[in-house]
C-alpha positions as CSV (number, residue, x, y, z in Angstrom):
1,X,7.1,3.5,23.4
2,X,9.0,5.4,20.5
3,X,7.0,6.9,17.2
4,X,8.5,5.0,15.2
5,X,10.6,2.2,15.0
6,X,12.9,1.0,11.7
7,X,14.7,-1.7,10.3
8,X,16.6,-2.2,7.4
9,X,15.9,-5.1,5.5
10,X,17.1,-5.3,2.3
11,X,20.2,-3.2,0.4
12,X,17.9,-2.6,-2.6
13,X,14.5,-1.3,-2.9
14,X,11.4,-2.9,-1.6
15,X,8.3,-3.1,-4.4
16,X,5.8,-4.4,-1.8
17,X,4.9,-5.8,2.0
18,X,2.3,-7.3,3.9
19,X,2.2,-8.8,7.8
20,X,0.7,-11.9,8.8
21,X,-2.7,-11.8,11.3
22,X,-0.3,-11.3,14.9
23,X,2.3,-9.3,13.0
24,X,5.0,-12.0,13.8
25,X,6.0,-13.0,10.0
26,X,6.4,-10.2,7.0
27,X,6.7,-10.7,3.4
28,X,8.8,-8.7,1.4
29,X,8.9,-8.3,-2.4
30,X,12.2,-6.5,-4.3
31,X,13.1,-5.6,-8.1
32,X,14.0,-9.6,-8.2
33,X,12.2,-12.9,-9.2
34,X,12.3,-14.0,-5.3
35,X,10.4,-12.7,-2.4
36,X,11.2,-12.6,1.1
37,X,9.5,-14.0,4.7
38,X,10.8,-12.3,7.8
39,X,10.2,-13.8,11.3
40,X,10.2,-11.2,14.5
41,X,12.2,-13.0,17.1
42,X,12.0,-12.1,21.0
43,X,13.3,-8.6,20.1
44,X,11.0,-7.7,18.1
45,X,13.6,-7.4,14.6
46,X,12.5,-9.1,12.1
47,X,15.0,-11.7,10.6
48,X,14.8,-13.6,7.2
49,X,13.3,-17.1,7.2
50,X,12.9,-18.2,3.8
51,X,13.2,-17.0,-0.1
52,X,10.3,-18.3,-2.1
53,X,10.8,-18.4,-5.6
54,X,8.1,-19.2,-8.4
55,X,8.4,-15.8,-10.9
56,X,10.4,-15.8,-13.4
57,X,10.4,-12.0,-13.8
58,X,10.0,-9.5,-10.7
59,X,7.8,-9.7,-8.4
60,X,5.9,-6.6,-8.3
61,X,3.4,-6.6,-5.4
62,X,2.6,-9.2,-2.8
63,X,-0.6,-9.6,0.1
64,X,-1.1,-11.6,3.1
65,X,-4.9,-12.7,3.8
66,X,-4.6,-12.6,7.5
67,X,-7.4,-15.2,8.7
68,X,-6.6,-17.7,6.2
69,X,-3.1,-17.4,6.1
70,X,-2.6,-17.1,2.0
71,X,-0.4,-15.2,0.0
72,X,-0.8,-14.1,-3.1
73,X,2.1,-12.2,-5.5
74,X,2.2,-10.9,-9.0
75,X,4.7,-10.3,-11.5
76,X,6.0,-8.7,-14.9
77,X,6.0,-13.0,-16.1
78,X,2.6,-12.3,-16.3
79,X,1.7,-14.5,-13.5
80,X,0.2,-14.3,-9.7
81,X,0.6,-17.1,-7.4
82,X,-1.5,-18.1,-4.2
83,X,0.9,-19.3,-1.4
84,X,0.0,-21.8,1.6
85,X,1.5,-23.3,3.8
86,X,1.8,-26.6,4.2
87,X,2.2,-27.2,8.2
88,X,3.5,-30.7,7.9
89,X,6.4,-29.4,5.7
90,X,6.4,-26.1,6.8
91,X,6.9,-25.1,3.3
92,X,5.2,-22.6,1.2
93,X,3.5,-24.2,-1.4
94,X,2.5,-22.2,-5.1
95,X,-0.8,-22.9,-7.2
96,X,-0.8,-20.6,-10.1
97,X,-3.8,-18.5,-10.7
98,X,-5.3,-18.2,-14.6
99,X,-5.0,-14.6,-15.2
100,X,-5.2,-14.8,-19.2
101,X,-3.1,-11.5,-19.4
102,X,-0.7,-10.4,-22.1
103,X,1.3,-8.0,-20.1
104,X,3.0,-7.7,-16.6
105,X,1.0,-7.9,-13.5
106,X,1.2,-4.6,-11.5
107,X,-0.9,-4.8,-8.4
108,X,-2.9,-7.6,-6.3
109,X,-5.0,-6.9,-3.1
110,X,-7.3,-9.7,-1.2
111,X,-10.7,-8.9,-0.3
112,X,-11.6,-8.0,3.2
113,X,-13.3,-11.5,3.3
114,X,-10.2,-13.2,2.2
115,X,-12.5,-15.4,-0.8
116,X,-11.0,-13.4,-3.9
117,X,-8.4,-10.9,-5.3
118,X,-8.1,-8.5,-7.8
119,X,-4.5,-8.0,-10.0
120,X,-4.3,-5.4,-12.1
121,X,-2.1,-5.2,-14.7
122,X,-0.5,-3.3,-18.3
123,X,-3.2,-5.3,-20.4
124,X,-5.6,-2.6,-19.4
125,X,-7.4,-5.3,-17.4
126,X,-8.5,-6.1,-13.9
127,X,-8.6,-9.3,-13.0
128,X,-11.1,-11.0,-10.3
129,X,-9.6,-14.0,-9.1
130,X,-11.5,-16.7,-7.1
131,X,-11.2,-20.4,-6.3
132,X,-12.8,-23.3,-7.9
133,X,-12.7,-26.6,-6.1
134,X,-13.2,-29.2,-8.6
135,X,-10.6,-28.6,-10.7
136,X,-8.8,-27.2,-7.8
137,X,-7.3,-23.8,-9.4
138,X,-7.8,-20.0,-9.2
139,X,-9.4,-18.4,-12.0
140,X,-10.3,-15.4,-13.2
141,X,-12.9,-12.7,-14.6
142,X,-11.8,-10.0,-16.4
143,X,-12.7,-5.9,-16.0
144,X,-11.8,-3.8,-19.2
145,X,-13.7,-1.3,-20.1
146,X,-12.9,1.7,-19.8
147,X,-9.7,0.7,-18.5
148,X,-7.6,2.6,-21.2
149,X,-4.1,2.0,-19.3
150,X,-1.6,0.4,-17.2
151,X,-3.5,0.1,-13.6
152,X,-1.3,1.4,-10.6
153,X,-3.3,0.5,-7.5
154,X,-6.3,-0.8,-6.1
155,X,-8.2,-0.9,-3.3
156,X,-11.4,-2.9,-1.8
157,X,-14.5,-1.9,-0.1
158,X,-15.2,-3.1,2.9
159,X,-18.5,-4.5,1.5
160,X,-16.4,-7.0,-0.2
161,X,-18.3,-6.1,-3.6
162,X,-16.9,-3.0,-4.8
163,X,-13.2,-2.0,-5.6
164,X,-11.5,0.9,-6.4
165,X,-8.8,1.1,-8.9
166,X,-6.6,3.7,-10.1
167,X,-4.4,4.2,-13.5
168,X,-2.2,5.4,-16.1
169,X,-5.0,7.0,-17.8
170,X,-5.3,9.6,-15.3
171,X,-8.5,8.2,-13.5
172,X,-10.0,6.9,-10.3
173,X,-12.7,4.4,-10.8
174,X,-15.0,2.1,-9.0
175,X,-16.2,-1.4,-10.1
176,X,-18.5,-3.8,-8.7
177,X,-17.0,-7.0,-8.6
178,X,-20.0,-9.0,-7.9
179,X,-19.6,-12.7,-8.7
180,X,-22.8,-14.8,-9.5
181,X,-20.1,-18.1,-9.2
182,X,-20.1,-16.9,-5.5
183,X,-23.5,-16.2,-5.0
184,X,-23.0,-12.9,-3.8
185,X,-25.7,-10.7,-2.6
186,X,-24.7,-7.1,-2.3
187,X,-26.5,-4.2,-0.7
188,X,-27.5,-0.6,-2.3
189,X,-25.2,2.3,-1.4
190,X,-24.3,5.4,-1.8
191,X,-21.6,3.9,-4.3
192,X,-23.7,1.4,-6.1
193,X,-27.5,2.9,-5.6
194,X,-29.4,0.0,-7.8
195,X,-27.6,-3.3,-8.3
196,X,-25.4,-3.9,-10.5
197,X,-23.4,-6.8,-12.2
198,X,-20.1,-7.7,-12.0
199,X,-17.8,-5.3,-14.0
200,X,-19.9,-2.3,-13.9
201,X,-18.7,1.2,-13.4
202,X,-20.1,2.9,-10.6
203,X,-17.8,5.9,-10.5
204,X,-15.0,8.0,-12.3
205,X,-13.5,10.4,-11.4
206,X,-10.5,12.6,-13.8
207,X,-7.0,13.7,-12.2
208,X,-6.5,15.2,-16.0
209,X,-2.8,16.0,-14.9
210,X,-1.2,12.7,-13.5
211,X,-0.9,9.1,-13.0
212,X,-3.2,7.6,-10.1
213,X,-0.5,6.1,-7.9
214,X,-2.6,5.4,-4.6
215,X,-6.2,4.7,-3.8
216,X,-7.8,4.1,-0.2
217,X,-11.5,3.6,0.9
218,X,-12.0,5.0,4.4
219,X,-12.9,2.4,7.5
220,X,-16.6,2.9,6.5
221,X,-16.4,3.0,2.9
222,X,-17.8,5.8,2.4
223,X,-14.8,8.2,1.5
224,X,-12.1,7.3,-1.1
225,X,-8.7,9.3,-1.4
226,X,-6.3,8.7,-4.3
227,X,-3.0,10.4,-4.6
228,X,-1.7,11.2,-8.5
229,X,1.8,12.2,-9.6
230,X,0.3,15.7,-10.0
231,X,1.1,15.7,-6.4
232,X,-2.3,16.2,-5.2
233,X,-4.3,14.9,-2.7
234,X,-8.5,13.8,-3.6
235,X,-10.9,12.8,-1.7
236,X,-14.9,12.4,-2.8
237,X,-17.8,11.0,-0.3
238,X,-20.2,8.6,-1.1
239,X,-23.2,10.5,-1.6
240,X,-21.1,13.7,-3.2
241,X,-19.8,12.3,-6.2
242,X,-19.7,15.4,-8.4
243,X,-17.5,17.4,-5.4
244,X,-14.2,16.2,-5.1
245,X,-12.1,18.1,-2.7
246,X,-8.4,18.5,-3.7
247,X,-5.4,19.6,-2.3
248,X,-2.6,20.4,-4.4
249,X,1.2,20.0,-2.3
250,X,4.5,21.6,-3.0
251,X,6.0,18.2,-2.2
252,X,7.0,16.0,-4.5
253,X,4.6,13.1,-6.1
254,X,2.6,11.4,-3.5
255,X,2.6,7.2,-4.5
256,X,0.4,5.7,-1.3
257,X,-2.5,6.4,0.8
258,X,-3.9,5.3,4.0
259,X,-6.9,6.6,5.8
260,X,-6.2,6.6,9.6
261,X,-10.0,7.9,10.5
262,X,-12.9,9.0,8.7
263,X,-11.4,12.6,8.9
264,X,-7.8,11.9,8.4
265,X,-5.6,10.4,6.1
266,X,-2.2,9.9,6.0
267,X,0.1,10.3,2.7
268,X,3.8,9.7,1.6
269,X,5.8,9.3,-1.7
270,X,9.0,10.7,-3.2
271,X,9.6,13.3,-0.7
272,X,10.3,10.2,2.0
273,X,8.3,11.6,4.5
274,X,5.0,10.0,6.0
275,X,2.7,13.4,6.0
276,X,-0.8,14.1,7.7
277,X,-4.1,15.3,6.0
278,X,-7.2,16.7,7.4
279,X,-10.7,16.8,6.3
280,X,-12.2,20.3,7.3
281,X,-15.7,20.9,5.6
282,X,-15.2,20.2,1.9
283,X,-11.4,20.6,1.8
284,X,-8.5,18.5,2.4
285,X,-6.0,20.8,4.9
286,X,-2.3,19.5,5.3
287,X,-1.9,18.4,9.1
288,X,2.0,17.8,10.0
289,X,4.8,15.9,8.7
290,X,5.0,12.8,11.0
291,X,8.8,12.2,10.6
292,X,10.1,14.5,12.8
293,X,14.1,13.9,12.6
294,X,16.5,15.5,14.9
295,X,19.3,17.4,12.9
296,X,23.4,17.0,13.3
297,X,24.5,18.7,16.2
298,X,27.8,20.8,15.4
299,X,27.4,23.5,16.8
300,X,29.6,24.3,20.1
301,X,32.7,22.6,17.8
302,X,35.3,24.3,16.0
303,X,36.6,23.7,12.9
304,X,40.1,22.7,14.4
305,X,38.1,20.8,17.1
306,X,36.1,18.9,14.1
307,X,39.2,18.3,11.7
308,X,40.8,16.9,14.8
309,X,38.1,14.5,15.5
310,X,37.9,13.2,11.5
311,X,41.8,12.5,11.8
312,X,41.4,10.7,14.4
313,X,38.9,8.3,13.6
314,X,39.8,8.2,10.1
315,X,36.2,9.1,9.2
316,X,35.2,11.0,6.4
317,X,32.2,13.7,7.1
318,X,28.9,11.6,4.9
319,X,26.8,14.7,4.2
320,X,25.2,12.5,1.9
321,X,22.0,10.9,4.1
322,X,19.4,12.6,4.2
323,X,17.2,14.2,7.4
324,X,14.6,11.6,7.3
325,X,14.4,8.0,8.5
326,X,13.8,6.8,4.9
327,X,16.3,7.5,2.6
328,X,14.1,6.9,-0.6
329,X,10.9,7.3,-2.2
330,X,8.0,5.9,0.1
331,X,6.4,3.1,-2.1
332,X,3.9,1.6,0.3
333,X,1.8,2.5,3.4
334,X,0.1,-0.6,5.6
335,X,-2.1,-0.5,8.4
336,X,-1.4,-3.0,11.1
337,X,-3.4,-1.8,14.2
338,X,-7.1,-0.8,14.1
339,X,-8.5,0.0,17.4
340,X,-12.2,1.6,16.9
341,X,-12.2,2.0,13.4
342,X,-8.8,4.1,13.7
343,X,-5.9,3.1,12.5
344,X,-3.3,2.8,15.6
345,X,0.0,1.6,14.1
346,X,1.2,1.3,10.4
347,X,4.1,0.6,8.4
348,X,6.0,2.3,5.5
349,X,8.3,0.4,2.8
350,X,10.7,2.3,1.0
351,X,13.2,2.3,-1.8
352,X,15.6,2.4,0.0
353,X,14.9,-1.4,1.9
354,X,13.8,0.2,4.7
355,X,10.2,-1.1,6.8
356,X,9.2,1.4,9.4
357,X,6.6,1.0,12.5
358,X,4.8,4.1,13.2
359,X,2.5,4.4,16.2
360,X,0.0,6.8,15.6
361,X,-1.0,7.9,19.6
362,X,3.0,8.8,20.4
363,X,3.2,10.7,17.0
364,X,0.0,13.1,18.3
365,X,1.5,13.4,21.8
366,X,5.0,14.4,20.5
367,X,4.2,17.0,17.6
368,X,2.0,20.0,18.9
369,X,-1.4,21.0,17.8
370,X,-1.7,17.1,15.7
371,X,-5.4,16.4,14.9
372,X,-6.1,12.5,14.0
């Protein structure tokens, strides 16, 4: 099996992606109105099956609840959307969610039990979105202190209670999100040692230098990792709030995490390169860049020999791609194999329309001295 496998999909860039529960359908958001569903046919290519279009402005992030098979999007109109399927039709059908916002939607996840969703937004507000059957719509409860701007990211615990959520105001924070409407009955933790009531802040933590672009609980929970356009690297442990090991790159801004294991995450961003971190003791080490390209061979040619070659073809010489599989900023990471509580497999989206399959066991066999 090859590390990594690519497929272009669209000519522009790609704002978000999520895969079904058997990986066999994707859906793919752009800088338009209309998102995308892509089927994988015997191949294994993914080819595009239908455009689905409720937004009147772009669509700027989009999730796929893998047990109950629900979509959810969100876009600068203000609105989200939750999409099923109706499997007489076979059609997608749209029920708009309540969000009471006054600015564009920026960011929706699903909870790990697939019964609400959080969209953040440039109101300064987090929205907690859950269904009510009587009237038959999704509603919402609102987070917004002391939200101060627009929020770039979030991310769920896997308790289902607690989310973290980072934003233009330089800071990582986590919420509970318990909702008495759902009768929820969270635990104590490390993260939330007394309980607490829905919208309370359980955690802050200051990049002081940049915008949080990326935020990632570990598989347990008890790590989270947010990546800031200071180009840095944080990580803080649930029962070490006041220590938060950093690790500043030379690369360029870092816009999405993804922990693989409890001692290694994975990063990528504007340098278009998927890149591995470490945990050692109370620092965050760089491991490898996993895109490992194989450069033009032209050596062993003359110049004569080359100029030959280019007027015979009629080809000019396109020094112009770059040494990377993407070609553009890295906007989005996605697991889509867990084996063991490690992440096996996941997928990049990039500006540049590209979705790549990375396969984390062949990328450790083939670069040496790779720790995951």
């Amino acid at each position: 099996m090859a590390a990594k496998k690519e497929q272009q999909l669209l000519t522009g860039p790609i704002s978000g992606h999520a895969y079904n529960s058997d990986l066999s359908q994707l859906v793919v958001s752009d800088t338009s109105s209309t998102f995308y569903i892509y089927k994988k046919d015997a191949k294994g290519t993914f080819t595009k099956d239908k455009e689905l279009k409720k937004h009147i402005e772009r669509v700027k992030s989009v999730d796929w609840a893998p047990r109950t098979n629900r979509i959810v999007t969100c876009s600068g109109d203000r609105n989200a959307y939750v999409w099923n399927l109706d499997l007489e039709s076979g059609e997608w059908k749209p029920t708009l969610v309540l969000l009471r916002i006054d600015r564009a939607a920026t960011f929706v996840r699903w909870s790990p039990a697939e019964d609400r969703f959080a969209v953040g937004s440039g109101a300064r507000i987090l929205s907690i979105c859950y269904y009510e059957e009587e009237p038959d719509w999704w509603v919402s409860k609102h987070i917004k202190k002391p939200i101060r701007s627009t929020i770039l990211c979030i991310d769920w615990h896997p308790n289902n209670y607690l989310l973290a959520v980072g934003s233009c105001d330089f800071k990582c924070r986590v919420f509970s999100s318990a909702l008495k409407e759902l009768e929820d009955k969270p635990t104590t933790s490390g993260w939330m040692p007394k309980l607490s009531k829905f919208a309370t802040l359980l955690a802050e933590f200051d990049t002081s230098e940049g915008w949080v672009h990326g935020v990632k609980f570990s598989p347990s929970g008890d790590k989270l990792a947010w990546v800031s356009h200071d180009s840095s690297v944080n990580v803080v442990e649930m029962g070490r709030q006041e220590k938060v090991f950093r690790c500043l790159v030379s690369t360029l801004p870092l816009t999405t995490v993804l922990f693989l294991s409890e001692s290694a995450l994975v990063c990528a961003g504007h340098d278009n390169i998927p890149s591995l971190y470490n945990l050692v003791g109370e620092e965050v080490v760089f491991g490898a860049r996993l895109d490992v390209s194989k450069k033009k061979e032209v050596g062993g040619m003359s110049a004569m020999a080359r100029f030959k070659q280019l007027d015979k073809t009629g080809d000019k010489e396109d020094d112009s791609k770059l040494n990377t599989t993407h070609q553009n900023a890295i906007v989005e990471l996605r697991a889509t194999r867990i084996q063991d509580g490690k992440v096996k497999q996941f997928s990049s989206a990039g500006q540049d329309g590209k979705v790549v399959m990375w396969d984390v066991d062949v990328l450790a066999a083939s670069i040496g001295g790779l720790k995951i």
